[in-house]
Each structure stands twice: as C-alpha cells, then as structure tokens.
PLY file of the C-alpha trace (Angstrom):
ply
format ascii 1.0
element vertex 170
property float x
property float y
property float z
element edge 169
property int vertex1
property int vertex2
end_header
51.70 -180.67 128.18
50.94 -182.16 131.65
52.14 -178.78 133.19
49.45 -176.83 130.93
46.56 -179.15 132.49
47.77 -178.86 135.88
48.00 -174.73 135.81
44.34 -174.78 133.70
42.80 -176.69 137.02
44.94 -175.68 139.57
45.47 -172.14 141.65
46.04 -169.01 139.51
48.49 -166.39 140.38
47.73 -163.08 140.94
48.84 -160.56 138.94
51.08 -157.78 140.15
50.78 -154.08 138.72
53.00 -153.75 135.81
53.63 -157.22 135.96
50.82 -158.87 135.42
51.64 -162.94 135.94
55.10 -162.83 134.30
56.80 -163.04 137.58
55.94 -166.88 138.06
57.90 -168.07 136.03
60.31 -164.64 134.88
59.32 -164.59 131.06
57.51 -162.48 129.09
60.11 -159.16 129.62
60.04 -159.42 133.41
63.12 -158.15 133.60
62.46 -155.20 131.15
59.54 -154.49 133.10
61.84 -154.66 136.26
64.53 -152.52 134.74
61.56 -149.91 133.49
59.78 -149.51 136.69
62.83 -148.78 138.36
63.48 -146.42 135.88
60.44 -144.97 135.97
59.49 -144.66 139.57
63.01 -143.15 139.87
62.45 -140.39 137.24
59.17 -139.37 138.73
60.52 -139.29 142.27
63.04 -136.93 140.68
60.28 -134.85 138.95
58.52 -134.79 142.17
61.49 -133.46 144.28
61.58 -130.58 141.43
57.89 -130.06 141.82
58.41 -129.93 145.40
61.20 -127.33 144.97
59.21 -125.21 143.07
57.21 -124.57 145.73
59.18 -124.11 147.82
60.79 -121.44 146.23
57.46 -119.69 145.73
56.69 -120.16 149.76
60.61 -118.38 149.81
59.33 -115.50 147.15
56.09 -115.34 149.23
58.48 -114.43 152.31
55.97 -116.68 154.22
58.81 -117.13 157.39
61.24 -119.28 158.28
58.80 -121.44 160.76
56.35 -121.95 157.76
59.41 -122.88 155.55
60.55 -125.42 158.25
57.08 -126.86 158.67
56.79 -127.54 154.92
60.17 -129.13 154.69
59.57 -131.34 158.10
55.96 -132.25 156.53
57.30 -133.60 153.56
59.84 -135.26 155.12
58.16 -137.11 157.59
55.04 -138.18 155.14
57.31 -139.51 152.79
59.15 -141.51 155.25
56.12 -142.85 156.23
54.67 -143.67 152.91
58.53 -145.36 152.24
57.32 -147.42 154.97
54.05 -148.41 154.64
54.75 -149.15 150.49
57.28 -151.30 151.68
55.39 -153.17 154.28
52.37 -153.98 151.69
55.40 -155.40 149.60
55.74 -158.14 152.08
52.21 -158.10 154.42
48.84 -157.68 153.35
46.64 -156.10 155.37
44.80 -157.96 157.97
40.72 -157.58 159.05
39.23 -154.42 159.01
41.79 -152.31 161.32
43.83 -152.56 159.54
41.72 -151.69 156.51
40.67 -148.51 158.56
44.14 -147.87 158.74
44.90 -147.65 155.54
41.96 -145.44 154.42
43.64 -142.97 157.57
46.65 -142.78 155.72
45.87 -142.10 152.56
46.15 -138.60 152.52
49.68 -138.85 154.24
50.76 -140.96 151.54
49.42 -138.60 148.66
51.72 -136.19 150.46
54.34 -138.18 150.69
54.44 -139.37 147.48
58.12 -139.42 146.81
58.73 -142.27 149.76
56.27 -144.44 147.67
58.16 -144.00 144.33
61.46 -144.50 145.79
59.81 -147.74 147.93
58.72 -148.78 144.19
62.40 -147.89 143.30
64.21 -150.14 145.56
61.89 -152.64 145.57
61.97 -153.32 141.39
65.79 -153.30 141.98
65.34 -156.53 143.89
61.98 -158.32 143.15
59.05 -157.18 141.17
57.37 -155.42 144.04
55.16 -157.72 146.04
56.24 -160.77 144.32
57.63 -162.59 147.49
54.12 -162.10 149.39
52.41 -163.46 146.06
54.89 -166.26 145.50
54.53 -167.26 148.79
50.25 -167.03 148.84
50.80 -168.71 145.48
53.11 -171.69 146.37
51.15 -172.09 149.37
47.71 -172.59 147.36
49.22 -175.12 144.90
50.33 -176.92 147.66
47.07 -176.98 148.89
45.81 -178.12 145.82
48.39 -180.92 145.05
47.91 -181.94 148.81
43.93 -182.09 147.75
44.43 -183.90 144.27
46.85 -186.65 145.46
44.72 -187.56 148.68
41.70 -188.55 146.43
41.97 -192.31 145.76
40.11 -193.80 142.99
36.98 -192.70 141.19
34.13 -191.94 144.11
31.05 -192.64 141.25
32.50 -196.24 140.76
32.61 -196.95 144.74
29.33 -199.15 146.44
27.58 -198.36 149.68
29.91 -197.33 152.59
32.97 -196.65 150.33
33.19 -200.38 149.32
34.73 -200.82 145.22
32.20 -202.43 142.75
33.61 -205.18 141.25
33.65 -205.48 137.52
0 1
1 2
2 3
3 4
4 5
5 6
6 7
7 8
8 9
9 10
10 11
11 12
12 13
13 14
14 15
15 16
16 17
17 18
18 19
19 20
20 21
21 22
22 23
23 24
24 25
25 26
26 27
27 28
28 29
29 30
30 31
31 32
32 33
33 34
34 35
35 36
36 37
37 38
38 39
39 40
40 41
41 42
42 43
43 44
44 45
45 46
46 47
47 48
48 49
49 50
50 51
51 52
52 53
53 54
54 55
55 56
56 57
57 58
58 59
59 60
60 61
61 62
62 63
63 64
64 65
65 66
66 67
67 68
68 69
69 70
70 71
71 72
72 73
73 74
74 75
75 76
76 77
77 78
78 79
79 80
80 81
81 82
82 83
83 84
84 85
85 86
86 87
87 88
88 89
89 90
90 91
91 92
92 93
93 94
94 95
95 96
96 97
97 98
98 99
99 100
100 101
101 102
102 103
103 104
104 105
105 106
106 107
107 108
108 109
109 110
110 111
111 112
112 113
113 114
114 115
115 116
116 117
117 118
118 119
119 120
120 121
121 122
122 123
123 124
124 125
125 126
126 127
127 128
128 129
129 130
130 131
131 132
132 133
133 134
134 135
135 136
136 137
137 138
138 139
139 140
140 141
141 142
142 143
143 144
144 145
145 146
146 147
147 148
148 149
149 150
150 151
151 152
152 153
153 154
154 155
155 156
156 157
157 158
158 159
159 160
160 161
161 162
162 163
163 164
164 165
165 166
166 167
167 168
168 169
C-alpha cells in the first residue's frame, strides 16, 4: 500500500511507444508487446525490402542504366545504415540543446529513405530491451532518487517550527 503512495507523489515514468509504462516493472504483456514489435518491425522491414524491389525492377524495365541502378542501390544502402544508426543512438542518448535538435530535423528525410535501418534498429532493439527503456530507466531511477534524497532530508514538520528554525514546545 505504502508503494502505491510513494509512486502517486513521487516521479512518473515516461511512457515508451508501444509500451506505454509497462516496462517499469515488466507486467502488463511487456513481453508480448516485446515479442510483437519484433515481429512486427521485422515483417515490415521485409515488406519494405519487397517494395524496394519492386522498384527496382521497374528502374530495370525502364532500362534507366546501370549508373542510375547503382546510385539507387548505394542510396538506399547508405540511408538506411544511417537511419540503423541514428534509431539506435536515440535508444540510448537523447538529444542534447538545439544542434542537435537541428540535426535531427536535417535528417529526417534521410531517415524516411532509409526506412528499413529504422525497422530493423526497432528489430534488434525489442529483441533485447523495449527500445529506449535503458535511457528511461536510467532518467527514471535517477529522478526517484532525487526525490527520495529530497523526502528523507526534510526533518520534522516546518509549520510546527518557531522563529529561526527553533521547535515549539507543546
């Protein structure tokens, strides 16, 4: 009952995407939810590898060139590794003052493109952890530290003290 009180007035966690708060404490399916997202990110990186194949079978009937054919390839390629990347680095980092905001607005369109290194990021990741759950476990042991650090320091009720911190006597 205590442990009710304490979450009510203490630090909240922050829910993760598909997740919501059920990774504090591992209940409420986490590990369905873990087993689906894997799933799931895993069967759309497949249906976006067959996406990507179909066009690149129409650039082939097009008869666009070899060069243009390479290009596409080494596009994809290298926006997905670098959407792999930068999902995975969010996983564990959150982005710091407004550079790195700027920086991620600049790579948006690089990671639309490169969508299948962010599914299979999500992929790996869910295999392991609920993605992000270290960085908010972390933030969130941190805070209640903070909190219980906060709550144990106060001595006493502050309305009952006298002039210059001094205890009224009953």
């Amino acid at each position: 009952m205590s442990g009710e009180h304490e979450m009510a007035t203490g630090p909240r966690p922050e829910p993760i995407r598909f997740f919501g708060t059920t990774w504090v404490e591992h209940d409420g399916g986490y590990a369905l939810r873990r087993a689906g997202l894997a799933v799931g990110s895993l069967a759309a990186a497949a249906a976006g590898a067959f996406v990507l194949r179909l066009g690149y079978e129409g650039l082939a009937i097009a008869q666009v060139g070899g060069l243009i054919n390479a290009m596409v390839v080494v596009a994809f390629a290298v926006c997905s590794a670098l959407a792999f990347r930068r999902t995975w680095e969010r996983f564990v980092r959150r982005p710091e003052g407004p550079a790195d905001a700027a920086a991620e607005r600049s790579m948006q369109s690089i990671m639309m493109i490169g969508f299948l290194g962010t599914l299979l990021a999500y992929f790996f990741r869910s295999l392991m952890e609920a993605p992000g759950e270290k960085l908010h476990r972390a933030e969130y042991d941190a805070a209640r530290a903070r909190h219980e650090r906060r709550r144990t320091t106060r001595t006493g009720n502050p309305a009952a003290r006298g002039p210059k911190g001094r205890r009224k006597h009953p």
